[in-house]
C-alpha positions as CSV (number, residue, x, y, z in Angstrom):
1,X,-14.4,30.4,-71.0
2,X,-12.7,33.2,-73.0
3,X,-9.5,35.0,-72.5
4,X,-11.0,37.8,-70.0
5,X,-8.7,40.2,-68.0
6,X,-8.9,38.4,-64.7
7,X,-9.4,34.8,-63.0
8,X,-11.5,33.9,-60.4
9,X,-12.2,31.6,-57.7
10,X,-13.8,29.4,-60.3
11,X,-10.9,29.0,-62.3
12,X,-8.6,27.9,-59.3
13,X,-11.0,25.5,-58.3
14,X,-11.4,24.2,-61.7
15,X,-7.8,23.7,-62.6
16,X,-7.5,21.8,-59.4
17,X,-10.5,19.6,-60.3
18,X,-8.9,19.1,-63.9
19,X,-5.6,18.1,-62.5
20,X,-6.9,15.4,-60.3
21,X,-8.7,14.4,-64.0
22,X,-5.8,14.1,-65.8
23,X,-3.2,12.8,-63.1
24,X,-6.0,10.2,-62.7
25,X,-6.2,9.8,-66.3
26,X,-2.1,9.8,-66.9
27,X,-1.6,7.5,-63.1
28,X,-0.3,4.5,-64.9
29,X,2.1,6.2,-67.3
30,X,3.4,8.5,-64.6
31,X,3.4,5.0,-62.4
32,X,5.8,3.3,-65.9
33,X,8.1,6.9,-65.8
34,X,9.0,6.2,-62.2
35,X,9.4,2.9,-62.3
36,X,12.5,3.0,-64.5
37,X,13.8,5.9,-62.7
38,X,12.4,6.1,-59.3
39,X,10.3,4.8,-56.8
40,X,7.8,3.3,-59.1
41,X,5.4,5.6,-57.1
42,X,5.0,9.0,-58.4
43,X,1.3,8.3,-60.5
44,X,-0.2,6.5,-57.4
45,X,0.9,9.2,-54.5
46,X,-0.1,12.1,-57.1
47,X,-3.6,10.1,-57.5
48,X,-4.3,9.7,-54.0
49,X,-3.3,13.6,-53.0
50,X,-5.5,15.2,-55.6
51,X,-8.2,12.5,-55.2
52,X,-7.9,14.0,-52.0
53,X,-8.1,17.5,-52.8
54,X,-11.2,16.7,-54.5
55,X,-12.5,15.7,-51.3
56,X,-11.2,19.3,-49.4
57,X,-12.8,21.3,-52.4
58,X,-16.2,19.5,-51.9
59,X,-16.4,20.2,-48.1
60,X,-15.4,23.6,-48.5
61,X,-15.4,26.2,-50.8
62,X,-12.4,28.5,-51.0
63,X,-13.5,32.1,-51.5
64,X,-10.3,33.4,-53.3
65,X,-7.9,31.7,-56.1
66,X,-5.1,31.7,-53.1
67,X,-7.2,30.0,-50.1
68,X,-7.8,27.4,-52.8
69,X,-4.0,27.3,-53.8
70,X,-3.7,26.7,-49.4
71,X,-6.3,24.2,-49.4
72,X,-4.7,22.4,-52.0
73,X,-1.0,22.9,-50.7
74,X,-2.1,21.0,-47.3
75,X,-4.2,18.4,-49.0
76,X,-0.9,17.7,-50.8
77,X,1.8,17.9,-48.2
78,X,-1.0,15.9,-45.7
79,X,-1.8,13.3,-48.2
80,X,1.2,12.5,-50.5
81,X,4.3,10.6,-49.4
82,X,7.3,10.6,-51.3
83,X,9.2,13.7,-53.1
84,X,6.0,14.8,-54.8
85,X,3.6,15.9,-51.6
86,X,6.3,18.3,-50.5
87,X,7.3,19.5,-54.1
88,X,3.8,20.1,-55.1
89,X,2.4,21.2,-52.0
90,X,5.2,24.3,-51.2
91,X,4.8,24.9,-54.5
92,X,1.1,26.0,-54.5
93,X,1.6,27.1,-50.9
94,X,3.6,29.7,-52.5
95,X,1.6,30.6,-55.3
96,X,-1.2,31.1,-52.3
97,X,1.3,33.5,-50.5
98,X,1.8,35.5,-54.0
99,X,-1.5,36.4,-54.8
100,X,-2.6,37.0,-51.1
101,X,-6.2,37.3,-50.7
102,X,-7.1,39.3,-54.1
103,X,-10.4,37.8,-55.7
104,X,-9.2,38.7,-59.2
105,X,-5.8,37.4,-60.9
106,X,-4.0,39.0,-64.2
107,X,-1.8,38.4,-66.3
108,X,1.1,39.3,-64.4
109,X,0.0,38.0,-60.9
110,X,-0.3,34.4,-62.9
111,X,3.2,35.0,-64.1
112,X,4.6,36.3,-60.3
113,X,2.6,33.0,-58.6
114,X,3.8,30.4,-61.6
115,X,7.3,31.7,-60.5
116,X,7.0,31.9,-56.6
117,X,5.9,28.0,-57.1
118,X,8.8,27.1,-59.5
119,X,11.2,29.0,-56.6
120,X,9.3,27.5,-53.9
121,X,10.3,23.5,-55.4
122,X,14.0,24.9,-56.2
123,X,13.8,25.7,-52.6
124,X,12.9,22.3,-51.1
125,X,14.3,20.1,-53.6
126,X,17.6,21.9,-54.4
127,X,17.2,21.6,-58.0
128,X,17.7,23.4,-60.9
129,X,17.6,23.4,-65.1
130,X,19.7,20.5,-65.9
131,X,19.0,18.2,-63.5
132,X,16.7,16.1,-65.3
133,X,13.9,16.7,-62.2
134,X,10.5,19.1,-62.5
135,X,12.3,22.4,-62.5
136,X,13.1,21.7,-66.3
137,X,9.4,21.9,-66.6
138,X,8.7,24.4,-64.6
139,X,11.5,27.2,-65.5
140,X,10.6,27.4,-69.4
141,X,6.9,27.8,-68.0
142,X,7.8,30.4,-65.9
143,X,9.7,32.4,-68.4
144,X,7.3,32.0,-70.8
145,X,4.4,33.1,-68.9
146,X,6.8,36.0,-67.8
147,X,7.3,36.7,-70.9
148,X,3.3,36.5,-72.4
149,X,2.2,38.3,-69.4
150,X,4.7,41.2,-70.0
151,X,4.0,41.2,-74.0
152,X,0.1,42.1,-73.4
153,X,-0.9,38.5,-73.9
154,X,-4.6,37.9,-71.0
155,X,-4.6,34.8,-68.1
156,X,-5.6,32.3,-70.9
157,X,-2.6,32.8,-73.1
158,X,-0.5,33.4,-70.0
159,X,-0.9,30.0,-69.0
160,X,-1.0,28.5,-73.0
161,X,2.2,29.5,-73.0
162,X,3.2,28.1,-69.7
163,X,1.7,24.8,-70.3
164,X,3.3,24.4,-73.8
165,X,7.0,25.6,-72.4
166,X,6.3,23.0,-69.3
167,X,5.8,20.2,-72.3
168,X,8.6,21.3,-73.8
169,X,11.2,21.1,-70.6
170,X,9.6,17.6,-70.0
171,X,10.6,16.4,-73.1
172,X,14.1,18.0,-72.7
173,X,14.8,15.4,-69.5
174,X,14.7,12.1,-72.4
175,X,18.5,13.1,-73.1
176,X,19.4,14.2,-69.6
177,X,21.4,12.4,-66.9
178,X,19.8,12.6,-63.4
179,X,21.7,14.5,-60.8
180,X,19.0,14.9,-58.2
181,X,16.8,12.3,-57.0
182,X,17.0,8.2,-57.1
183,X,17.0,8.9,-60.5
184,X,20.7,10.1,-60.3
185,X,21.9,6.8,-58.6
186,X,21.2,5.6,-62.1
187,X,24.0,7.4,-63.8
188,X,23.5,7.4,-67.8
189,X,21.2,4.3,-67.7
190,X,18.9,7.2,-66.9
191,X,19.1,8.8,-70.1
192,X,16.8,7.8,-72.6
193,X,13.7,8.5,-69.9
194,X,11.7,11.2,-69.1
195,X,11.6,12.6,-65.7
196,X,8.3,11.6,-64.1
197,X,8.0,14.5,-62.5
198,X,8.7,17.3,-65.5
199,X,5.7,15.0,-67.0
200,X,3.3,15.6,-64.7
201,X,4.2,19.2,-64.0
202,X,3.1,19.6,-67.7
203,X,-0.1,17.7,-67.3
204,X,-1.1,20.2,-64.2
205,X,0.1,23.2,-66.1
206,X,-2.0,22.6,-69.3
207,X,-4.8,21.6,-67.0
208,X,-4.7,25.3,-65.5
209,X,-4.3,26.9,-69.2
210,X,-7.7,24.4,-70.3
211,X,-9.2,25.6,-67.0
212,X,-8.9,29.6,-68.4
213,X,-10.5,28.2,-71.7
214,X,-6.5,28.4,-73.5
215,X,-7.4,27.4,-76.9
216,X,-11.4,27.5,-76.4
């Protein structure tokens, strides 16, 4: 798909179908991450919700990019225990709430519903930059798709630039010591290990920037 002005339906239902892909793909690793940090749990509960969401997209079909953000939000928050179901699924319930019920998404709407996500997990989990947790993926994606979106840049490079800011912060958690989470119970035998979930908010992210043909 090339950079167009807008994204559709089709785009929000692919990205979700290419995120249960590649947390499917990445379930083991993300499963290693969290088992040195965490719960051990992370891969499998991600797995299962967006296997899951697979299943909610094939018996219905959302007619807008935000009742498929909904769909996806209570798949999540109905399907995944630990930290992640809630995390996730408030954070594409507020990317739903963003865009509304507008068939068509630009650049700057992708940039307003990135950030009402990223604010909806600071909300619920309390976190913020530093903390070695997702928001150190998800802040840099923000402000670069801000930042893309206000420069002139379409959906596809909107996202691009999300998805390589989000696999940026990941990597920026190896150093970190945890102060959220069971991670921070750990003190500094936490450093040295990326957060599980900064890693998988980059996979999701890239798989919505591959969805809008970024790079095609």
């Amino acid at each position: 798909m090339a950079d167009s002005t807008f994204l559709t339906v089709d785009w929000a239902i692919d990205w979700l179908r290419r995120s249960a892909a590649v947390v499917a793909e990445n379930r083991m690793a993300l499963i290693e991450l969290d088992r040195v940090i965490g719960d051990g749990d992370h891969g499998e509960n991600l797995d299962r919700g967006f296997s899951a969401v697979l299943e909610a997209l094939d018996a219905q079909a959302p007619a807008t990019p935000g009742a498929a953000f909904k769909l996806a939000a209570m798949t999540l928050m109905s399907k995944v225990g630990g930290a992640a179901g809630p995390l996730y699924g408030t954070a594409f319930l507020r990317a739903a709430t963003t865009v509304g019920d507008a068939a068509e998404l630009d650049a700057a709407m992708l940039g307003a519903a990135l950030g009402a996500a990223r604010d909806g997990v600071v909300a619920r989990g309390k976190a913020e930059v530093g903390d070695k947790t997702m928001i150190d993926a998800w802040t840099p994606a923000v402000d670069a798709a801000v930042a893309a979106a206000a420069a002139g840049a379409g959906p596809a490079a909107v996202l691009d630039a999300a998805a390589t800011a989000a696999e940026s912060g990941a990597v920026s958690t190896d150093p970190l010591i945890a102060r959220k989470g069971r991670a921070s119970y750990l003190g500094e035998r936490a450093m040295g290990h990326r957060d599980p979930g900064a890693a998988s908010s980059a996979l999701i992210l890239r798989a919505a920037a591959n969805a809008a043909g970024a790079g095609a």
